[in-house]
MARLUMMI-338862 format. One record per atom (N, C-alpha, C): x, y, z; residue number from 0; atom name. Coordinates in steps of 0.02 Angstrom, whole numbers. Each point is the difference from the previous one (the first is absolute). Example, Ala and Ser with C-alpha at 12.3 -4.5 7.8 and 13.67 -1.06 7.14 Angstrom:
BEGIN
+--------+--------+--------+-----+------+
!      x !      y !      z !  nr ! atom !
+--------+--------+--------+-----+------+
!    660 !   -284 !    390 !   0 !    N !
!    -45 !     59 !      0 !   0 !   CA !
!     45 !     60 !      0 !   0 !    C !
!    -18 !     53 !    -36 !   1 !    N !
!     42 !     59 !      3 !   1 !   CA !
!    -39 !     55 !     37 !   1 !    C !
+--------+--------+--------+-----+------+
This chain:
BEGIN
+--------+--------+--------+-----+------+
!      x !      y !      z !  nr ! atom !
+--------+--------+--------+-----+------+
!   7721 !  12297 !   2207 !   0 !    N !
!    -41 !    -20 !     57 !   0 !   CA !
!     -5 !     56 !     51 !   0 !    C !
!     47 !     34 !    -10 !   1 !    N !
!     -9 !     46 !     80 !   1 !   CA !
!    -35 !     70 !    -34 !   1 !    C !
!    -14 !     13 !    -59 !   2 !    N !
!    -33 !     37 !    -13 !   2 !   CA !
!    -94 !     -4 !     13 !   2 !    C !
!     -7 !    -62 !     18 !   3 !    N !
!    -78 !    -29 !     23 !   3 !   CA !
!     -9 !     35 !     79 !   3 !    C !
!     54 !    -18 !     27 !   4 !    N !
!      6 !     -4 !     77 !   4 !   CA !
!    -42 !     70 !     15 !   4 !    C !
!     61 !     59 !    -19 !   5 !    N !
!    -25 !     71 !     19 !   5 !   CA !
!    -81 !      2 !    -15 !   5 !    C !
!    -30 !    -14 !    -67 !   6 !    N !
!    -60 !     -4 !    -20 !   6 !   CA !
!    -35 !    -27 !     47 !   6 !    C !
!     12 !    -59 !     21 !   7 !    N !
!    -37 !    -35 !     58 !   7 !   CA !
!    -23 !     22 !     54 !   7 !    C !
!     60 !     39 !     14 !   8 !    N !
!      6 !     48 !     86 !   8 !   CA !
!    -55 !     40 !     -3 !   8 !    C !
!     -8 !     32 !    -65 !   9 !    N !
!    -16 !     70 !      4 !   9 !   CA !
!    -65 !    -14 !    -23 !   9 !    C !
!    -36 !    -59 !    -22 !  10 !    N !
!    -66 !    -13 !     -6 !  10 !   CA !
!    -11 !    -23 !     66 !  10 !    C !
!     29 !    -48 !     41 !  11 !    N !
!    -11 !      5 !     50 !  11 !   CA !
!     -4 !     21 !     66 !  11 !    C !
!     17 !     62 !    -29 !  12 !    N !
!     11 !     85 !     25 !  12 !   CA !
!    -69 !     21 !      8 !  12 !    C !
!    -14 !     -3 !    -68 !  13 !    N !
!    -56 !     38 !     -8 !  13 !   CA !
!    -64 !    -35 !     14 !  13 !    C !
!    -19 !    -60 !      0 !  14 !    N !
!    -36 !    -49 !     29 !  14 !   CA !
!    -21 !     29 !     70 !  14 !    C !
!     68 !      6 !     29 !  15 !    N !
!      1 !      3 !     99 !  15 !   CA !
!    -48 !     96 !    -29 !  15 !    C !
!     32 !     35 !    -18 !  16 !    N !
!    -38 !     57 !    -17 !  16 !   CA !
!    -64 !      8 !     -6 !  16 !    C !
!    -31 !    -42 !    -29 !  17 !    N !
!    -56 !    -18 !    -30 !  17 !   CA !
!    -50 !    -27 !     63 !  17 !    C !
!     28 !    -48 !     12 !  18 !    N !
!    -16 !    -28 !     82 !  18 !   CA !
!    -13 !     49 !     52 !  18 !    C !
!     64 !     25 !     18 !  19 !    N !
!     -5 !     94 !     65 !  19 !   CA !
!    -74 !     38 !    -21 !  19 !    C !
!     -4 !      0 !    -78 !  20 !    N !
!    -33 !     62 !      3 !  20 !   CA !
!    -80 !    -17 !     -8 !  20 !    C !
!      5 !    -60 !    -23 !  21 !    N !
!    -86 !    -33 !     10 !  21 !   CA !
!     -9 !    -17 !     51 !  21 !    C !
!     48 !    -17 !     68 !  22 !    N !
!      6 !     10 !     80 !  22 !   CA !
!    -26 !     56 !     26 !  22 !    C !
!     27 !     61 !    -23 !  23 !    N !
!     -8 !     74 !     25 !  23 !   CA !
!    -69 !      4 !    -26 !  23 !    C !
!    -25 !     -7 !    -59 !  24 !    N !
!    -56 !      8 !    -48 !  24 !   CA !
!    -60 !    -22 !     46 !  24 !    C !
!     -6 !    -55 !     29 !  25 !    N !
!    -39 !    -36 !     49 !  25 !   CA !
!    -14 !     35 !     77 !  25 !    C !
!     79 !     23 !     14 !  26 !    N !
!    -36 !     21 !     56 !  26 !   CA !
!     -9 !     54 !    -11 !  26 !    C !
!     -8 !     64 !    -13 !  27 !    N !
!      0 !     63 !    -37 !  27 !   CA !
!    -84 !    -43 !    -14 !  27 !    C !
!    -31 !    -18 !    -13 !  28 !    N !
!    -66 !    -18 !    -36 !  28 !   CA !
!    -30 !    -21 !    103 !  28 !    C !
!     36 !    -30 !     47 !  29 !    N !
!    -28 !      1 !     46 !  29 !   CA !
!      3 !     54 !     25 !  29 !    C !
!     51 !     49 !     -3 !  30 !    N !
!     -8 !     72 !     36 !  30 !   CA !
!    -68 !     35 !    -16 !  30 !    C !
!    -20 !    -20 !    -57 !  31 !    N !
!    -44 !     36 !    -46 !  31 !   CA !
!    -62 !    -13 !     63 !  31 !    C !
!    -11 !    -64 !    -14 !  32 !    N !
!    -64 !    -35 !     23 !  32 !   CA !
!     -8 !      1 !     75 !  32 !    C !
!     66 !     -1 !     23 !  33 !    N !
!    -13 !     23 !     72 !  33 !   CA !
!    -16 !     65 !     22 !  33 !    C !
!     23 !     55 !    -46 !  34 !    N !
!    -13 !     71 !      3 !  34 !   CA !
!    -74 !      7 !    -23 !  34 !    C !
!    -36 !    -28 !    -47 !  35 !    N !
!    -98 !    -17 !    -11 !  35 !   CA !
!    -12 !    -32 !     64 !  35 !    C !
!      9 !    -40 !     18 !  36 !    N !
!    -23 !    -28 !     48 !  36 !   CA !
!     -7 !     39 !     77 !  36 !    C !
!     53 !     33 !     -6 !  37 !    N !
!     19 !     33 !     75 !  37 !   CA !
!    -20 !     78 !     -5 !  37 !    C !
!    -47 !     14 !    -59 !  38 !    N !
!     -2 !     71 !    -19 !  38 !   CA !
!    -65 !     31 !     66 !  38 !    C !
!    -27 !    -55 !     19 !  39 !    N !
!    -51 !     28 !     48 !  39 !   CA !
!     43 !    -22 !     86 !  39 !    C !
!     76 !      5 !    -15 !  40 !    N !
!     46 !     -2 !     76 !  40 !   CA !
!     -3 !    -85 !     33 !  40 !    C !
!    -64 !    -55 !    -43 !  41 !    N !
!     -9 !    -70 !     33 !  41 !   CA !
!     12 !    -28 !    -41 !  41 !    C !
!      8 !    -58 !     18 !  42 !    N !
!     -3 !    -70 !    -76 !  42 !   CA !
!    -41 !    -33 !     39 !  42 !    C !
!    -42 !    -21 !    -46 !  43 !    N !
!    -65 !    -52 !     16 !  43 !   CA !
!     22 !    -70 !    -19 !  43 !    C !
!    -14 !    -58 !     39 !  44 !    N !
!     14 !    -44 !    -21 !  44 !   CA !
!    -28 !    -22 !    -78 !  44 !    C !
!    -54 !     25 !    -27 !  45 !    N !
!    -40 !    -18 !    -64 !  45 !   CA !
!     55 !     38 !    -59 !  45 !    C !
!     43 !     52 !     47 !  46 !    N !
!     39 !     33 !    -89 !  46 !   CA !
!     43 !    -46 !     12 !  46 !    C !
!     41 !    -28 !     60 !  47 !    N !
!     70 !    -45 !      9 !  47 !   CA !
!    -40 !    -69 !    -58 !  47 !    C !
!    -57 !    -31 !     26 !  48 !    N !
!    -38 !    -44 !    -54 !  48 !   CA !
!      3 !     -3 !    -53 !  48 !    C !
!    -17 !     61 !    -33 !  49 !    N !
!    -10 !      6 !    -71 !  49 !   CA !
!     59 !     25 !    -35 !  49 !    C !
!     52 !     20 !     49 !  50 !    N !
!     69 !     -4 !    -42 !  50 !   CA !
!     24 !    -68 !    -20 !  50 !    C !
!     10 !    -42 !     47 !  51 !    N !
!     14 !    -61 !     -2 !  51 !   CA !
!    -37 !    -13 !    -55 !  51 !    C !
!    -53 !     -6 !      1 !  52 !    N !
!    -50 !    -46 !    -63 !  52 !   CA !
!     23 !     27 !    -57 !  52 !    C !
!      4 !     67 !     -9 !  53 !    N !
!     17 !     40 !    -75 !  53 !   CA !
!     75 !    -39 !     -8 !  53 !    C !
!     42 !     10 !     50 !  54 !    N !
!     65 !    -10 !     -9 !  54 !   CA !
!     -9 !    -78 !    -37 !  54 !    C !
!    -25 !    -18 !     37 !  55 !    N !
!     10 !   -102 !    -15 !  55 !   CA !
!    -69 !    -19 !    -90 !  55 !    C !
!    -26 !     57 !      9 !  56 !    N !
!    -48 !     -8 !    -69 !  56 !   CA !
!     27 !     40 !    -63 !  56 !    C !
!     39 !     28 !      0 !  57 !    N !
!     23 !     52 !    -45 !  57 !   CA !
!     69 !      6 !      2 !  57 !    C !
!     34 !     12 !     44 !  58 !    N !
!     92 !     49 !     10 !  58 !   CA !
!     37 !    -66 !     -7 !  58 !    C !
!    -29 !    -73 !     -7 !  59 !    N !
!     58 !    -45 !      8 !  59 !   CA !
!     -8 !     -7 !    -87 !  59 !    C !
!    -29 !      8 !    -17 !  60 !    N !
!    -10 !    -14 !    -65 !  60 !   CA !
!     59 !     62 !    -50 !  60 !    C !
!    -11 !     43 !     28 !  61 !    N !
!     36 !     58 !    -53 !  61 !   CA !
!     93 !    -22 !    -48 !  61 !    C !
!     35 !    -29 !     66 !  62 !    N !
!     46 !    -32 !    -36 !  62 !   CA !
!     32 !    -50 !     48 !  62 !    C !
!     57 !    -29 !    -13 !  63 !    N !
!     46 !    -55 !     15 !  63 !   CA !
!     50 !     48 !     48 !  63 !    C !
!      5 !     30 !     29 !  64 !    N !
!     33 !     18 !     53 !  64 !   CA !
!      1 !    -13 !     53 !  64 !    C !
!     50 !    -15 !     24 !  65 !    N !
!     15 !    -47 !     74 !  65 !   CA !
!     50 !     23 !     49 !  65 !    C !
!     -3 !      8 !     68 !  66 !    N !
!     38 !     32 !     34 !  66 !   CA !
!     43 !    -33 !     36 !  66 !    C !
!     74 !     -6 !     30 !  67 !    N !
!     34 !    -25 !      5 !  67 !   CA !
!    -12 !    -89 !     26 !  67 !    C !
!    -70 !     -1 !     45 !  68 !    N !
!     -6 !    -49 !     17 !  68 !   CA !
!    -28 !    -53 !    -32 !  68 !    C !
!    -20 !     42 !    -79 !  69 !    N !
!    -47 !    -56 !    -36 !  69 !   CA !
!    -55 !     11 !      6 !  69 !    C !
!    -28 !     56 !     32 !  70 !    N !
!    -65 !     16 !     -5 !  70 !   CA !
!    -11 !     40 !    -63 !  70 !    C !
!    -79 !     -1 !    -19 !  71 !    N !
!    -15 !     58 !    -64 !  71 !   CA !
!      7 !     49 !     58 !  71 !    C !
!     36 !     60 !    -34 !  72 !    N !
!     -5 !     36 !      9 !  72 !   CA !
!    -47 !     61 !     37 !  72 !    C !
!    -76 !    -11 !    -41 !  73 !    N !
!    -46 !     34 !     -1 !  73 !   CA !
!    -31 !     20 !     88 !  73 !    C !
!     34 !    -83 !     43 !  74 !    N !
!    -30 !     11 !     55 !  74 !   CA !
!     57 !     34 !     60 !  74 !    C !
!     37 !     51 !    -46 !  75 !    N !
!     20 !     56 !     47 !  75 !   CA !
!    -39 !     68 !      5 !  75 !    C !
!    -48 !     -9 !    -45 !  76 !    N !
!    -53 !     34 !     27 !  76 !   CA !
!    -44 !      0 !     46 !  76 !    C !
!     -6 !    -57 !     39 !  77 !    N !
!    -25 !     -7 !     37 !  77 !   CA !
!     45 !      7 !     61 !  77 !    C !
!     85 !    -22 !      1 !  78 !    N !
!     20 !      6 !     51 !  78 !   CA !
!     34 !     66 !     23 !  78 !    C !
!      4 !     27 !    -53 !  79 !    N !
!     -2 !     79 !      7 !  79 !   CA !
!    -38 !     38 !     42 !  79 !    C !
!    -53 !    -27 !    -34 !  80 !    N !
!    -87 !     27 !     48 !  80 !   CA !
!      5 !    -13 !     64 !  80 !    C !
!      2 !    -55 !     25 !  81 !    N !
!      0 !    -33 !     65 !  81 !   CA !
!     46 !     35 !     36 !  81 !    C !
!     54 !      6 !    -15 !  82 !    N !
!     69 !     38 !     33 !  82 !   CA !
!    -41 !     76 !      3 !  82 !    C !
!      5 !     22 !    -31 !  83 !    N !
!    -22 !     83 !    -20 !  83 !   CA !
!    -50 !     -6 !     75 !  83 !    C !
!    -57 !    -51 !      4 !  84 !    N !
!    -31 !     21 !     39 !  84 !   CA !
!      8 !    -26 !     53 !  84 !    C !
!     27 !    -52 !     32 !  85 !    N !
!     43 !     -7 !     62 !  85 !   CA !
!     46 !     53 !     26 !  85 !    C !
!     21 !     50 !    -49 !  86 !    N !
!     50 !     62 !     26 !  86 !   CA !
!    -24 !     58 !     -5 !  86 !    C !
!    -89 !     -9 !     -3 !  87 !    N !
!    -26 !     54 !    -26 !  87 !   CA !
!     13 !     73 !    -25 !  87 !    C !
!     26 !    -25 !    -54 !  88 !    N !
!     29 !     61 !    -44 !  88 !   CA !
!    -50 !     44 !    -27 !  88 !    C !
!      5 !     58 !     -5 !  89 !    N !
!    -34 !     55 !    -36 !  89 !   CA !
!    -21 !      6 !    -66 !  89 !    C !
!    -61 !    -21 !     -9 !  90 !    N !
!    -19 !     -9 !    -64 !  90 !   CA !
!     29 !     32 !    -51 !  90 !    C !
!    -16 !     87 !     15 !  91 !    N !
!      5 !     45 !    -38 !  91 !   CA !
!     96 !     -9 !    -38 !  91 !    C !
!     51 !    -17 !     53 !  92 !    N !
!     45 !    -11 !    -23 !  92 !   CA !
!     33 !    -43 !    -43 !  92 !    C !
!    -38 !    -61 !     27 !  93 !    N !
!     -7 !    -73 !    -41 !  93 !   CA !
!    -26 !     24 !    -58 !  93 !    C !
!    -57 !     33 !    -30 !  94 !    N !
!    -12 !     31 !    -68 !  94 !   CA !
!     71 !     41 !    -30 !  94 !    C !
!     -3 !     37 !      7 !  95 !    N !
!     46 !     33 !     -7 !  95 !   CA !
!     95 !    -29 !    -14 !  95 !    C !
!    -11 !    -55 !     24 !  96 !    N !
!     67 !    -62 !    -33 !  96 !   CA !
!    -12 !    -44 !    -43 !  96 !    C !
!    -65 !      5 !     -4 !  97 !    N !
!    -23 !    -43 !    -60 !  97 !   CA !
!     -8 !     35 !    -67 !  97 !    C !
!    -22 !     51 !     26 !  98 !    N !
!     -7 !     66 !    -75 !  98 !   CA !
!     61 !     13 !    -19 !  98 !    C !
!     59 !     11 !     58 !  99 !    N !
!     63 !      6 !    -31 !  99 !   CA !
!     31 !    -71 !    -50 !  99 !    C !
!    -37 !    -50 !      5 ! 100 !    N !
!     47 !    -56 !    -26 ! 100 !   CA !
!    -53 !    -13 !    -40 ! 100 !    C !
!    -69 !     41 !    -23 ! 101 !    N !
!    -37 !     -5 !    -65 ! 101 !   CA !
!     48 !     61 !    -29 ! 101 !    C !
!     20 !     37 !      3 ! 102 !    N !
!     14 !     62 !    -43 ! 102 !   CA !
!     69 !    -34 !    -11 ! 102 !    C !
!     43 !    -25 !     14 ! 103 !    N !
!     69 !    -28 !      2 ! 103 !   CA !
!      5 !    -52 !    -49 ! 103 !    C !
!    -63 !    -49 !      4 ! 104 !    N !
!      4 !    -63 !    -47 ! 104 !   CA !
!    -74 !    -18 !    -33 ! 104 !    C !
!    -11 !     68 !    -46 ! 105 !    N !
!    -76 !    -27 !    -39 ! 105 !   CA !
!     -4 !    -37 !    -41 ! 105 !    C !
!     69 !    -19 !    -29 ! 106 !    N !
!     -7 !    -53 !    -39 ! 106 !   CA !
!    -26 !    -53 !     25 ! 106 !    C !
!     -2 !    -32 !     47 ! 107 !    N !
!    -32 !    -56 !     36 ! 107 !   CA !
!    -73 !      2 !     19 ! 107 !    C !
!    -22 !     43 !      0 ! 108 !    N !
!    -60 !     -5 !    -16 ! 108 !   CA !
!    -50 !     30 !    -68 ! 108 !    C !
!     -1 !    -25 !    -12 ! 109 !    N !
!    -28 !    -37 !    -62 ! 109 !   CA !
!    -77 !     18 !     -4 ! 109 !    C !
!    -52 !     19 !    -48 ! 110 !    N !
!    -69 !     -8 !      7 ! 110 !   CA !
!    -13 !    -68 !     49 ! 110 !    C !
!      6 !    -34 !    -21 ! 111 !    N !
!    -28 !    -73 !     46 ! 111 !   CA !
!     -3 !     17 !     67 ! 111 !    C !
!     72 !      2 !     25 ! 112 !    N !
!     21 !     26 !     58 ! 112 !   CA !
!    -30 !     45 !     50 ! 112 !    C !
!      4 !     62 !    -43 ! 113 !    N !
!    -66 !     61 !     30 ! 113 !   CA !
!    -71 !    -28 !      0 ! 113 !    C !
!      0 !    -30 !    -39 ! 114 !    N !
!    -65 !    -25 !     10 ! 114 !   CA !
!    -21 !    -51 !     62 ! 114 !    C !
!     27 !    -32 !     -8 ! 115 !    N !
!     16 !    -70 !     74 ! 115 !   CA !
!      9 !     39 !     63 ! 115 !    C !
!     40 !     48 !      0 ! 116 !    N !
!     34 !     58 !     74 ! 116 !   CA !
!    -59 !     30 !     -4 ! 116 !    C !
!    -44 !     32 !    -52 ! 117 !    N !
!    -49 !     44 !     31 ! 117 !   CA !
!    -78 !    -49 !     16 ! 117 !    C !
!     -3 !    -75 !    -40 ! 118 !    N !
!    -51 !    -35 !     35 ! 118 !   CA !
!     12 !    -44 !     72 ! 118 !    C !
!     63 !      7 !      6 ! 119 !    N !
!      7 !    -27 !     58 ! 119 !   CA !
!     11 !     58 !     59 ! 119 !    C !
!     -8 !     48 !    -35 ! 120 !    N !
!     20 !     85 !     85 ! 120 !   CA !
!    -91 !     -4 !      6 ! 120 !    C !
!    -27 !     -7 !    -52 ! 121 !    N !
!    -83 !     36 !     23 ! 121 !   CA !
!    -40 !    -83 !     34 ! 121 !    C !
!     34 !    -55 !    -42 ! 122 !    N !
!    -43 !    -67 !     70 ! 122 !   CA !
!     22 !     23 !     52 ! 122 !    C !
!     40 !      8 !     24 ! 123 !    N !
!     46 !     -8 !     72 ! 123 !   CA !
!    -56 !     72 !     12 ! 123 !    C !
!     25 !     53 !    -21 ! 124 !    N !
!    -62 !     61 !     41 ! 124 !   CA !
!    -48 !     -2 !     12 ! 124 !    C !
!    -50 !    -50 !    -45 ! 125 !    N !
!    -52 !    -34 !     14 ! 125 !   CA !
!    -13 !    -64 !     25 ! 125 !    C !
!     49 !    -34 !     22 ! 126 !    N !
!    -28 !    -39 !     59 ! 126 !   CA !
!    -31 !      4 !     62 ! 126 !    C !
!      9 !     47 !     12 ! 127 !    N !
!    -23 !     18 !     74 ! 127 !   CA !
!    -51 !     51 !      4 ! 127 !    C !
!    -65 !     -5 !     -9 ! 128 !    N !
!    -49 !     41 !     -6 ! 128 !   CA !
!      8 !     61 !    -62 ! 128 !    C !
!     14 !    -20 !    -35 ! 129 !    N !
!      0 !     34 !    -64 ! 129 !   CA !
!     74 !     45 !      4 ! 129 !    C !
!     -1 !     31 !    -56 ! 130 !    N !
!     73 !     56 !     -8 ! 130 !   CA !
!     -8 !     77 !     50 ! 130 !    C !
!     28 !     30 !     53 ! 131 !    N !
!     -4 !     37 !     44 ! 131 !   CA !
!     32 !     68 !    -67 ! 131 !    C !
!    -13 !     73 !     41 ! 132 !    N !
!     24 !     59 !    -27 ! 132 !   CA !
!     65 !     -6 !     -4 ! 132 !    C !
!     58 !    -24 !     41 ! 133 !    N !
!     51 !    -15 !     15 ! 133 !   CA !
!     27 !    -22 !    -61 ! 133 !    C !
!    -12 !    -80 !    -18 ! 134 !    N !
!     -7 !    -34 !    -34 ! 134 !   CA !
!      3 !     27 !    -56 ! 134 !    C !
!    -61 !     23 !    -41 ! 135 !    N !
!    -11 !     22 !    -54 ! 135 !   CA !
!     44 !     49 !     -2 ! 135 !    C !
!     32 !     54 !     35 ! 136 !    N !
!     40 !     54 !    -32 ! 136 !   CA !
!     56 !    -25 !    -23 ! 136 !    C !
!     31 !    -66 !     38 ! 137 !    N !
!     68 !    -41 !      2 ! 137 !   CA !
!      8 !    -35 !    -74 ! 137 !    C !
!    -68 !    -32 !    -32 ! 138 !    N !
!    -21 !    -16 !    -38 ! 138 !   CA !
!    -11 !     53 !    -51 ! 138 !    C !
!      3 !     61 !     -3 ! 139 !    N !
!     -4 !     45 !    -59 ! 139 !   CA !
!     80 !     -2 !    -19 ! 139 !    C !
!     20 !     23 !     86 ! 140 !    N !
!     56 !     15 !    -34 ! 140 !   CA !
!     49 !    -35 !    -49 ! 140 !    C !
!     -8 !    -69 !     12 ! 141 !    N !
!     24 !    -51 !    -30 ! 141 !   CA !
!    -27 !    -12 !    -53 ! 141 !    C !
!    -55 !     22 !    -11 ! 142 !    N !
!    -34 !      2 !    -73 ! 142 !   CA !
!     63 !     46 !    -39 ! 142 !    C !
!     -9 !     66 !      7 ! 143 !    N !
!     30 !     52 !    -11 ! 143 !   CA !
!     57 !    -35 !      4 ! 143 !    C !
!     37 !    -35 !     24 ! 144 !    N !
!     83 !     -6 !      8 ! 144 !   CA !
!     15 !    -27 !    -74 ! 144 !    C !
!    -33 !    -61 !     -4 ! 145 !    N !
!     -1 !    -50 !    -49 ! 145 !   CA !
!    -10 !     41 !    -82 ! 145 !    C !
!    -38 !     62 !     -1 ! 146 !    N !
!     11 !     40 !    -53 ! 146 !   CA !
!     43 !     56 !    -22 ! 146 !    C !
!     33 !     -7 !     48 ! 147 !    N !
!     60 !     46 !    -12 ! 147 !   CA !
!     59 !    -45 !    -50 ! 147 !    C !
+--------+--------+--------+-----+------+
């Protein structure tokens, strides 16, 4: 019997693991979107909009991850965002923590994934009177990230 126990722990080790890092995974995906969004220095209420909608039409769907309170997960992307821009953080840096934790954990994203992160960076740039120069370079680069 006590040879189950250790087994037990340590799946439910790895569970809580599993949990942290589809936590981190989420907001790391709002740094992203807040850094598109904020690439022209504003957030428009229409990109804060169309995150939400993408988030609630698409990101709840991807998996069963839930954050301590029982929420999916997915909508720490959004509270990421919100925070980020109540403390108006620096886009350019906010990129730049997100690229570090794409180069750190590519296994997690997945074709699907890149795919979903890069249709949901170019709605949000284009909500608000189309995609700005700003925008679009932020958007290459992330093109470019995703093929490395």
């Amino acid at each position: 019997m006590s040879i189950f126990i250790p087994r037990a722990l340590k799946f439910k080790k790895m569970l809580e693991s599993k949990k942290n890092l589809g936590k981190k995974f989420y907001q790391n995906l709002g740094k992203l979107f807040y850094a598109i969004a904020m690439a022209d220095h504003s957030v428009h209420m229409k990109e804060m909009e169309k995150l939400n909608e993408v988030v609630r039409d698409y990101w709840l769907e991807v998996d069963d991850i839930e954050d301590e309170y029982g929420t999916d997960a997915a909508f720490q992307i959004i509270s990421v965002f919100d925070w980020l821009l109540e403390y108006e953080k620096d886009n350019e840096e906010i990129y730049e923590e997100f690229e570090a934790f794409y180069m750190d954990h590519k296994i997690l994203f997945t074709p699907e994934i890149k795919n979903l992160t890069m249709s949901t960076s170019r709605a949000i740039a284009s909500s608000f009177s189309g995609s700005n120069k700003s925008e679009l370079i932020l958007l290459g680069r992330l093109q470019l990230l995703f093929e490395k």
